[in-house]
C-alpha positions in Angstrom: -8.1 25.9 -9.2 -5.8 22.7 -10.4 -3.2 24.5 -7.7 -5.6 24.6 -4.8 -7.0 21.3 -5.6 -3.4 19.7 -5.4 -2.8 21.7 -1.8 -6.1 20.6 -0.5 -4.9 16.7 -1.1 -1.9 17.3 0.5 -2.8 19.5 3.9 -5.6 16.8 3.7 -3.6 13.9 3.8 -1.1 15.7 6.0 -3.9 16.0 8.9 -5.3 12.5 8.1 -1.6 11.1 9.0 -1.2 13.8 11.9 -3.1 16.7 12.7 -0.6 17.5 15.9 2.3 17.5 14.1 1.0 19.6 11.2 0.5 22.1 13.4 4.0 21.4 15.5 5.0 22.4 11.7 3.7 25.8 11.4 6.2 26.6 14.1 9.1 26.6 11.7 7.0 29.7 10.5 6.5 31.6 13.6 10.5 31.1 13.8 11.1 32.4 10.5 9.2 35.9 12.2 10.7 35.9 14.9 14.3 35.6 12.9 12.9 38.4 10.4 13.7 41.3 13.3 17.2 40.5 13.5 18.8 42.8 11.3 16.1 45.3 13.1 18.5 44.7 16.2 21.7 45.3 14.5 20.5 48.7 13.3 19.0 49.2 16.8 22.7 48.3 18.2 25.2 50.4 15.8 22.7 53.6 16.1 23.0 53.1 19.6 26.6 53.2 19.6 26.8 56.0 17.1 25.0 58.0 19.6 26.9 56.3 22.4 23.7 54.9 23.8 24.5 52.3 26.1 20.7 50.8 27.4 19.9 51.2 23.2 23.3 48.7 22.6 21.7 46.5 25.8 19.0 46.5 24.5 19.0 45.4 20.9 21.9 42.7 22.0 19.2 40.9 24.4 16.5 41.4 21.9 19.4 39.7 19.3 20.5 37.2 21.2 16.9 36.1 22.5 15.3 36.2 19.1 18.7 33.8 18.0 17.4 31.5 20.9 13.9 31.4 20.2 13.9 31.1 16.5 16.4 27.7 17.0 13.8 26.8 19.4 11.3 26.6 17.2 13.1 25.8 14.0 14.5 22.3 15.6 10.7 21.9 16.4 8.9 22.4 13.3 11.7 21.3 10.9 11.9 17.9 13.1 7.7 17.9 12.9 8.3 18.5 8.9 10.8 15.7 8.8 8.6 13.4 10.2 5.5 14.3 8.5 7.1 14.1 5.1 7.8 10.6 5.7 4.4 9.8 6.8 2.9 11.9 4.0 4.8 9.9 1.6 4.0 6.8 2.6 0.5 7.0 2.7 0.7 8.7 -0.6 2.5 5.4 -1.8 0.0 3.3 -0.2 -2.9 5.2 -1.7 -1.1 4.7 -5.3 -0.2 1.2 -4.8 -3.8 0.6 -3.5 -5.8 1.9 -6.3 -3.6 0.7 -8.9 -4.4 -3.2 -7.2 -7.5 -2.5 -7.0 -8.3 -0.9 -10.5 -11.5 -3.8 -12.0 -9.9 -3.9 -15.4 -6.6 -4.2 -17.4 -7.3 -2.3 -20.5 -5.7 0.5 -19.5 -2.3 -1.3 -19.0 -2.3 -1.6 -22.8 -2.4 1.9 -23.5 0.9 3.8 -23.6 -0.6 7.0 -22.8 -1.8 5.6 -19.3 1.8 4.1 -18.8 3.5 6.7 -20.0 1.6 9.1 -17.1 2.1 6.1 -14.5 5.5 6.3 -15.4 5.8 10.1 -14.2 4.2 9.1 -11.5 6.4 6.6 -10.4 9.2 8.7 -10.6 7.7 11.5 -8.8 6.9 9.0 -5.8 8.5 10.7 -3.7 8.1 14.1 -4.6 4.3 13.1 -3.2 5.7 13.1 -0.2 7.9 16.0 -0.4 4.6 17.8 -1.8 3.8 18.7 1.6 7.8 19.6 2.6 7.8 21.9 -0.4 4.0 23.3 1.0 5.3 24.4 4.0 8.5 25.6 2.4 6.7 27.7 0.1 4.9 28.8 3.0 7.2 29.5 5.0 9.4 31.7 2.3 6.2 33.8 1.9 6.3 34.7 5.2 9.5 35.4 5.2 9.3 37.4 2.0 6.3 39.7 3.2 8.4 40.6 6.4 11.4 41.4 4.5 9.4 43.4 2.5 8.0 45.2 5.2 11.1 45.5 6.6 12.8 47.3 4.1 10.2 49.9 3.6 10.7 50.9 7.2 14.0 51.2 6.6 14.1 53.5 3.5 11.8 53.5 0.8 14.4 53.4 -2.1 14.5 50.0 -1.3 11.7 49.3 -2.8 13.5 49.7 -6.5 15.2 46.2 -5.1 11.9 44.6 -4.8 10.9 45.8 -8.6 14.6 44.3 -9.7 13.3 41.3 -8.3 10.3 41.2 -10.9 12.5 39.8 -13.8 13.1 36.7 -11.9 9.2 36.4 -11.6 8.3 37.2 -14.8 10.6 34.4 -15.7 8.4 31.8 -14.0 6.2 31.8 -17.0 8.8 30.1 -19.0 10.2 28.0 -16.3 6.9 26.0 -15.1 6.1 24.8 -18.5 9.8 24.1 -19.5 9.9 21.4 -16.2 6.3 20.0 -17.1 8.0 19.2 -20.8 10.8 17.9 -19.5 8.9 15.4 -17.4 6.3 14.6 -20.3 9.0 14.0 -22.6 11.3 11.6 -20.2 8.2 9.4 -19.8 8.2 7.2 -22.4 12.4 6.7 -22.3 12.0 5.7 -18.2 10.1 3.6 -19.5 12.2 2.0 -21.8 15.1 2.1 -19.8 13.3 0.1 -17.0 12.2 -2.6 -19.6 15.7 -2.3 -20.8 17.2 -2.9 -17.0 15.1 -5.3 -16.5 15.6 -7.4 -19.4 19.8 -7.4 -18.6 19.0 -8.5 -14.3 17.0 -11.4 -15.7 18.0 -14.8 -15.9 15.1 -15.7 -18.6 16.0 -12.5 -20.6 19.7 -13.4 -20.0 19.7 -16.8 -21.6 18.8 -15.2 -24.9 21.3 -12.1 -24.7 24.2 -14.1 -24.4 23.1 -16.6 -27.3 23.4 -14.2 -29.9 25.9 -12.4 -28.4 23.3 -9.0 -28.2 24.5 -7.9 -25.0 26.8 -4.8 -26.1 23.6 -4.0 -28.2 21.4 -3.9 -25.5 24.1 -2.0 -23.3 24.1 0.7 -26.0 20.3 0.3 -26.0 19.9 1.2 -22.6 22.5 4.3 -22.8 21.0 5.8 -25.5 17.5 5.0 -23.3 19.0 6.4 -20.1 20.0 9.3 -21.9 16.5 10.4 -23.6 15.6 10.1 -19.8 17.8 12.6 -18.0 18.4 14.6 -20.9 15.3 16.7 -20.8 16.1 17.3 -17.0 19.9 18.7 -18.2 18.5 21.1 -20.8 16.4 22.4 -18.5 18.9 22.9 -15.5 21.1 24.5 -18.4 18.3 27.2 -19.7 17.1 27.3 -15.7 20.9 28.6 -14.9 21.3 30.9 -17.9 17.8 32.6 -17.0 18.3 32.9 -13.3 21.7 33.8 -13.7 20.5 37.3 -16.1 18.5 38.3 -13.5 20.6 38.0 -10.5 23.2 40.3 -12.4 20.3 42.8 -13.2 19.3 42.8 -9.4 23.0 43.1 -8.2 24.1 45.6 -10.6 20.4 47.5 -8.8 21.2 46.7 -5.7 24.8 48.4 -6.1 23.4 51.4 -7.2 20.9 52.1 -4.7 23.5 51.5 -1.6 25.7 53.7 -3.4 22.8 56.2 -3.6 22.3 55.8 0.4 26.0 55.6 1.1 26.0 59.3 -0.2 23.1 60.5 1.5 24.4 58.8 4.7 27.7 60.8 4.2 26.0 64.4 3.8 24.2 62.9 7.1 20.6 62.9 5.4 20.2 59.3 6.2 20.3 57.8 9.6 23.4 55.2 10.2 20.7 52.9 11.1 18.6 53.2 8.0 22.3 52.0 5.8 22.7 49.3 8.1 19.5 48.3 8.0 20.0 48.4 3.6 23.0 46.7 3.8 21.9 43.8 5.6 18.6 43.5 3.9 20.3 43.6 0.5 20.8 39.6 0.1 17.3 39.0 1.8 15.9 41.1 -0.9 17.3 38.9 -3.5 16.8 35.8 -1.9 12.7 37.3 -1.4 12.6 37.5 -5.4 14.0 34.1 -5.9 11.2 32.7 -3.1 8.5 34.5 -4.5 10.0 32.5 -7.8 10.1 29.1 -6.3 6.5 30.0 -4.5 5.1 30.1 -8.1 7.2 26.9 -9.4 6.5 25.3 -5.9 2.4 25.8 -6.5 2.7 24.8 -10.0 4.5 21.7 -9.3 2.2 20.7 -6.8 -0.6 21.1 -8.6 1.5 19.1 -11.5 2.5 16.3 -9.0 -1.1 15.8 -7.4 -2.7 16.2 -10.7 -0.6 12.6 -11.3 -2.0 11.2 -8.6 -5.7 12.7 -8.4 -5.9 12.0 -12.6 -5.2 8.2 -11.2 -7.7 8.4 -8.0 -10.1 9.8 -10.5 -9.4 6.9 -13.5 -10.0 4.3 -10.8 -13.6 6.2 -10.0 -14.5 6.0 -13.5 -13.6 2.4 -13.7 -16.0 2.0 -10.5 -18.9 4.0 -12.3 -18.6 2.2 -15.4 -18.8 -0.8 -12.7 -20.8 0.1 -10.4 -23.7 -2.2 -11.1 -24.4 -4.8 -8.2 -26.8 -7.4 -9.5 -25.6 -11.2 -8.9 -24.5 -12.7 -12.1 -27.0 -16.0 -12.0 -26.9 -19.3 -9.9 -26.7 -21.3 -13.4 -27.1 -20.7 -16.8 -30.0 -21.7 -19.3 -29.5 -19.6 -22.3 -26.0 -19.7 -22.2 -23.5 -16.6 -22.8 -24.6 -14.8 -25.8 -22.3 -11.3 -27.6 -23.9 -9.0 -29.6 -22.3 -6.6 -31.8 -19.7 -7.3 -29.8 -16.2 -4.7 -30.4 -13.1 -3.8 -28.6 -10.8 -1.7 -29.7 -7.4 -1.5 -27.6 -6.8 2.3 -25.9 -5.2 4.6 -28.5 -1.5 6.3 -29.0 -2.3 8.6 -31.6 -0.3 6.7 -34.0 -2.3 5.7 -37.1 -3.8 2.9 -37.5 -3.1 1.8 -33.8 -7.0 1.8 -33.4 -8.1 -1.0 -35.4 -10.5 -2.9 -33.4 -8.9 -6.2 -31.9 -12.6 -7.9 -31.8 -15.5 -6.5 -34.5 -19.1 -7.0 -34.3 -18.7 -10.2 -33.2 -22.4 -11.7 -32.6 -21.9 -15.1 -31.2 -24.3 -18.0 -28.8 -22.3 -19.9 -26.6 -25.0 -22.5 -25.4 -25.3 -23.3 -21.6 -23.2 -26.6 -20.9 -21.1 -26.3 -23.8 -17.6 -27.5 -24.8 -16.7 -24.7 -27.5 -13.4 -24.5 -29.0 -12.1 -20.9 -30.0 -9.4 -21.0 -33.1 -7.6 -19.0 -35.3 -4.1 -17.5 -36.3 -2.2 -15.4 -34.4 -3.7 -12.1 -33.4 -7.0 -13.1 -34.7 -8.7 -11.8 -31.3 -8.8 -15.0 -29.5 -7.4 -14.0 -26.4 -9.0 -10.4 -26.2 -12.3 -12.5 -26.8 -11.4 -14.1 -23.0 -10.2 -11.2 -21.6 -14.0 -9.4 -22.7 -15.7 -12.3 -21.2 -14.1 -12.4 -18.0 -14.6 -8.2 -17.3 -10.5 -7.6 -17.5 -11.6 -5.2 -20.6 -14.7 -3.2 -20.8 -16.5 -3.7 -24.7 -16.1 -0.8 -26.9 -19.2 -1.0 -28.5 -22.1 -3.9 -28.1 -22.6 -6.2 -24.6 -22.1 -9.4 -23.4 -25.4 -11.2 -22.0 -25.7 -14.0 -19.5 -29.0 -15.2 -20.2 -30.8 -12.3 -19.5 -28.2 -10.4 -17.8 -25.8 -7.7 -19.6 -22.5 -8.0 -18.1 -21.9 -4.2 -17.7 -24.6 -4.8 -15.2 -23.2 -7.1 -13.0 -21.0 -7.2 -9.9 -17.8 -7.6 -11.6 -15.8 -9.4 -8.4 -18.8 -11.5 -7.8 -19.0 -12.6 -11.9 -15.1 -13.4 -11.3 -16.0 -15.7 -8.6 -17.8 -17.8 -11.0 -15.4 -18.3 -13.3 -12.1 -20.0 -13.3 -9.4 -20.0 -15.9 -5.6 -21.1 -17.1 -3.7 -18.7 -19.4 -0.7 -18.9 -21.7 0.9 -15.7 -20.0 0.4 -17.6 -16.4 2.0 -15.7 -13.2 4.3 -17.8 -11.8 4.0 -17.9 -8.5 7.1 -18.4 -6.6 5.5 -20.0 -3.0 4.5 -23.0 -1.5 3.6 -25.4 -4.0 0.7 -25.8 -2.2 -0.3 -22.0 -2.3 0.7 -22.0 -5.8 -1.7 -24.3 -6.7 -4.3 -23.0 -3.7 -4.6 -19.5 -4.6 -7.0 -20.3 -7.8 -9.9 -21.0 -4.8 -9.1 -18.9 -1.5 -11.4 -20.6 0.5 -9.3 -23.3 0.1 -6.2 -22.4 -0.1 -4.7 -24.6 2.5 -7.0 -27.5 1.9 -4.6 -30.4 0.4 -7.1 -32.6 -0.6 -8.3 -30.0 -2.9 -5.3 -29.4 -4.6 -4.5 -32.6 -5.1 -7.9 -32.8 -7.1 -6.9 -30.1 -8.5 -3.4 -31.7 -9.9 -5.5 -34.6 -11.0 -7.7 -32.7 -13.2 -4.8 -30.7 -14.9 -2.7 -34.4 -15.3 -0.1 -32.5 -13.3 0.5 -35.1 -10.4 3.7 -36.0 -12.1 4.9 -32.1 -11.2 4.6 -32.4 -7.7 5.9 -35.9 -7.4 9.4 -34.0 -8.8 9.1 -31.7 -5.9 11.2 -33.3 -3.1 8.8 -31.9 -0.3 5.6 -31.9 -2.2 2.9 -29.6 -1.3 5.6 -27.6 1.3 8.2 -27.5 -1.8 9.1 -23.4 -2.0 9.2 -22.9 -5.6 11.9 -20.4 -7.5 15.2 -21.1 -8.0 16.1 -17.6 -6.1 14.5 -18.6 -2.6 16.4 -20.1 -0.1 16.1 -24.2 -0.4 13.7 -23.5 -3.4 13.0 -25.7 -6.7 13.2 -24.1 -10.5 10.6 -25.8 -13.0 10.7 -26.0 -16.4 8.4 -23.8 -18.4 6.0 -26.7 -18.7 6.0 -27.5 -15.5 5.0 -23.9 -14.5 2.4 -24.1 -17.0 1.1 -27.3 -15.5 0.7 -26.2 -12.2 -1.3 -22.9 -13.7 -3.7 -25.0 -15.6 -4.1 -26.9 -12.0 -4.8 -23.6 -10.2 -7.5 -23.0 -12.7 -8.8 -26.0 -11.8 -9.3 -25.0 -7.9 -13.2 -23.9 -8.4 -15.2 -27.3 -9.0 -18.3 -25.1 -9.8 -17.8 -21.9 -12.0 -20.4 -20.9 -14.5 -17.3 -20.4 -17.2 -14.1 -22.4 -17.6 -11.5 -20.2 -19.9 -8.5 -22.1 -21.1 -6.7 -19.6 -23.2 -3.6 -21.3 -24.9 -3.1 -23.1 -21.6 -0.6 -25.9 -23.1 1.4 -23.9 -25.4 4.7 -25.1 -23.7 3.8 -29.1 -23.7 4.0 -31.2 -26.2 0.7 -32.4 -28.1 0.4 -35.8 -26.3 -0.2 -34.0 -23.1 -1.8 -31.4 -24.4 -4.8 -34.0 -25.4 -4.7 -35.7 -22.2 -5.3 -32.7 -20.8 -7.9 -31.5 -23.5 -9.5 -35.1 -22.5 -10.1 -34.3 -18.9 -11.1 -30.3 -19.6 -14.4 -32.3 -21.1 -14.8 -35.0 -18.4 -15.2 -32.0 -16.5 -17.0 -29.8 -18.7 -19.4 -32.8 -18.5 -20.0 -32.7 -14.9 -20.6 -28.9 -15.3 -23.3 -29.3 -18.0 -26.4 -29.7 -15.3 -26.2 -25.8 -14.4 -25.2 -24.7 -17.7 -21.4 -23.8 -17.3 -19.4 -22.9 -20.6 -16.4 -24.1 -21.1 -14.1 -22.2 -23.4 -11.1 -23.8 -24.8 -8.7 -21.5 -26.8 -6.1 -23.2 -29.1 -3.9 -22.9 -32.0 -3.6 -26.7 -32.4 -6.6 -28.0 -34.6 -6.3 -31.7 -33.7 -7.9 -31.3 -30.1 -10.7 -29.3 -30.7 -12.8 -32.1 -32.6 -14.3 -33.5 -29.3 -15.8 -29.4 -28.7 -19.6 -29.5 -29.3 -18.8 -25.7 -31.4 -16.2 -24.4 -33.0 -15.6 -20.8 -33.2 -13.3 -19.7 -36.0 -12.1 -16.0 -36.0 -9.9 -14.1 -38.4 -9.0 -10.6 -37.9 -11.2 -9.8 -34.7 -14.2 -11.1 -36.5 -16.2 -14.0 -36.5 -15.5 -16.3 -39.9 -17.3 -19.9 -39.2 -19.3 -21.3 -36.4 -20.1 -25.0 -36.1 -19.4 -28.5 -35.2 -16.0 -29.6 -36.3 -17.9 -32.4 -39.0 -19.9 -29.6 -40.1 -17.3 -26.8 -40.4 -14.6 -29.5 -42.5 -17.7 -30.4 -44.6 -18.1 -27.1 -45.3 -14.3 -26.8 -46.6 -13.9 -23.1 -45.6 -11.5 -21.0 -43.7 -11.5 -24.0 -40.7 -11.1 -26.3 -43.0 -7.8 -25.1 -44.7 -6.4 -23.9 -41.3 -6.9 -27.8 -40.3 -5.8 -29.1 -43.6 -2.4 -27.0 -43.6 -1.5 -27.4 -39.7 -1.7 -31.1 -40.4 0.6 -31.4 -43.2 3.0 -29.6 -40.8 2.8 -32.8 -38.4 4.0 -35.2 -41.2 
């Protein structure tokens, strides 16, 4: 059924792209039928000179020669039709796969190495996709050839048919053959992987900075060898047990085939088998081998299809159960009154199967985030903080427990239209190498060419000093590697980020994940100073703003503090109440300021 699944995507994208020249295909086929009589003709034309039968020899040379005609005639059609098609096949295929991978709702699944490890095999089977449908009508087309050769050769002499049974071997091989592939692609995953991490890391200038500071570059270089080499290596073993298995059984069906033309050669001699009928043998002898080794690839040809689109329908069908679990449409609300309140709140990150590896990031975490509140989320390193934002903003669905805005559970709302009221700057910021002015822009589309705006914008992040480095301002084209563009420093980047988050003047939640990690602390409360005046302006319909940090010293001004430690919550308060308290907050504040003096 997985095999007739995977043909049905394929013929059905095939006719989406072109149903006239799928059919122009099929006449490679009728070519093939047409070419199957040939060595009929030859036996036609050697009897008929045996018996010195001139209109036989006339015969079988005009049925010869116009069957050579006609079967070019509509190979050079289908195969140019096939050609075509595989192209357009395979391109739709990749749009379809670069499509639902935009336009998957969340981004848990990128953390999960079993997801990239199959996206991997997909992406280097991208163009097998498309030559799904060549190796359809290839497949197809051998059968029909193999079922007239078949036919053929019983006609002919019905000892022929011990060269179709030497040809079982070769199928009976199959059973080993399809799994050992599918291994050998399961098991080269995870090292293309690495090696295109590996490639990457050696082509970029960030990456390259480092490299050749400590003088790692022959390291990496044997690195990515040994990488490259756990990913072809599965593919050699299996050519080398492929060979050895295919070449047994071509020996066995030779060593056959010898025997039973010897047998007719005999009879022909004692004149108890026509000349035509030996002919006939002969030439059908190599057909009959190639037959075995088509019915073969038939087999391998179905099971790889069904292996290839089984990549690609296991992806259509993730992306549907993202949309299920999403599918809710209510309106997340006009303003908040409540505020946004977790309960029982866990996320644990996808799986590996490695022990351990499935320690929840963020653990029954009940928390109230009041409406028009500044709150302040801190704590160490991997204490949760960031998979906290990443909950709250729908890029990961909760393991257990919901989140509630006012009334409204999460799960239950239009996930794009919930994005659309909120507004963000992260520490792992894209940089976006265009128009400082669409750079800035893209963080509100509707006003994405609207200078005024992002000038606002630069003002609220304190980033007009940024674009008063750029000597074109707003038009400045931004990356070092575009032609008359301008490189930025890490903070700069980060500066014009935390503007673009600044874009929406109204969203219901402001996140500010570890937005200033690469400026220095003066600027960093500067900015921290104007994230309030804002937050301020925002209170009347009840917008949250969320400020994540590591530095202690700007999170006084919050109106709550949320401490975490190990995915959990530790200490919620004001920042007077949480130092009175002289708890976990208290020492984390205590230490991090000894480290400033």
């Amino acid at each position: 059924m997985r095999a007739l699944r995977g043909i049905g995507i394929v013929v059905a994208m095939s006719v989406r792209v072109s149903p006239w020249q799928t059919l122009v295909c099929l006449l490679e086929a009728v070519g093939k039928v047409i070419g199957l009589l040939q060595p009929l003709y030859l036996a036609w034309f050697v009897e008929g000179a045996v018996r010195n039968d001139t209109r036989q020899m006339v015969l079988a040379v005009s049925a010869f020669t116009a069957s050579i005609g006609l079967n070019w005639i509509l190979q050079i059609a289908g195969t140019t039709a096939r050609v075509n098609q595989m192209e357009r096949v395979g391109f739709a295929f990749d749009t379809e796969i670069a499509r639902i991978t935009a336009s998957i709702q969340t981004l848990d699944h990128l953390e999960s190495p079993r997801y990239l490890d199959r996206l991997q095999i997909l992406r280097d089977q991208r163009d097998a996709l498309g030559g799904a449908f060549n190796m359809l009508l290839g497949t197809f087309n051998d059968l029909v050839f193999v079922t007239g050769t078949i036919l053929l050769a019983l006609t002919a002499d019905a000892r022929l048919l011990l060269l179709v049974l030497a040809g079982l071997p070769i199928l009976a091989a199959t059973r080993w053959l399809a799994p050992w592939q599918a291994a050998a692609e399961q098991s080269s995953a995870e090292p293309g992987r690495l090696t295109t991490h590996l490639l990457a890391l050696g082509t970029s200038p960030t990456a390259g900075a480092e490299l050749r500071v400590f003088g790692i570059r022959r390291t990496m270089r044997a690195e990515l060898a040994e990488a490259v080499t756990g990913w072809r290596q599965p593919g050699v073993r299996l050519a080398i047990r492929t060979n050895a298995v295919e070449g047994a059984c071509a020996t066995f069906f030779f060593l056959t085939a010898a025997a039973v033309v010897a047998w007719m050669v005999s009879d022909a001699l004692a004149r108890s088998v026509p000349v035509s009928a030996l002919v006939l043998a002969v030439l059908l002898v190599g057909r009959l081998q190639y037959a075995g080794r088509s019915v073969q690839w038939a087999i391998i040809s179905f099971t790889r299809i069904a292996r290839i689109t089984g990549q690609f329908l296991w992806l259509r069908d993730y992306d549907q159960e993202v949309r299920v679990g999403r599918s809710r449409t209510s309106a997340p609300p006009a303003r908040l009154d409540d505020g946004i309140r977790l309960e029982h709140l866990t996320f644990s990150y996808p799986g590996t199967g490695y022990p351990g590896t499935d320690t929840p990031a963020v653990r029954d975490v009940d928390l109230h985030l009041p409406a028009g509140a500044v709150v302040a989320v801190v704590g160490e390193n991997g204490a949760g903080k960031t998979t906290l934002v990443k909950l709250l903003t729908g890029m990961y669905r909760p393991t257990s427990g919901r989140i509630l805005l006012d009334e409204t559970d999460l799960a239950e709302v239009d996930i794009d239209a919930w994005r659309t009221s909120t507004a963000g700057a992260f520490q792992d910021h894209a940089r976006l190498e265009l128009l400082a002015q669409e750079t800035v822009g893209v963080g509100d589309l509707s006003r994405l060419h609207d200078p005024p705006a992002v000038h606002a914008a630069l003002r609220s992040a304190a980033s007009e000093d940024v674009l008063q480095a750029l000597p074109q301002g707003l038009d400045a084209q931004l990356g070092s590697s575009w032609p008359g563009g301008v490189d930025l420093s890490g903070g700069q980047w980060q500066r014009l980020a935390i503007a673009r988050g600044m874009m929406r003047t109204e969203p219901l939640l402001l996140v500010l994940d570890e937005p200033t990690a690469a400026l220095d602390a003066t600027t960093e409360h500067r900015l921290f100073e104007r994230y309030i005046a804002a937050a301020g302006k925002a209170r009347s319909r009840g917008a949250v703003t969320l400020l994540v940090t590591h530095r202690f010293s700007t999170v006084a001004a919050a109106d709550l503090v949320v401490v975490l430690d190990q995915g959990s919550v530790a200490e919620v308060g004001t920042h007077q109440e949480l130092m009175a308290a002289q708890g976990h907050y208290s020492e984390l504040y205590a230490l991090q300021a000894r480290g400033y003096h």
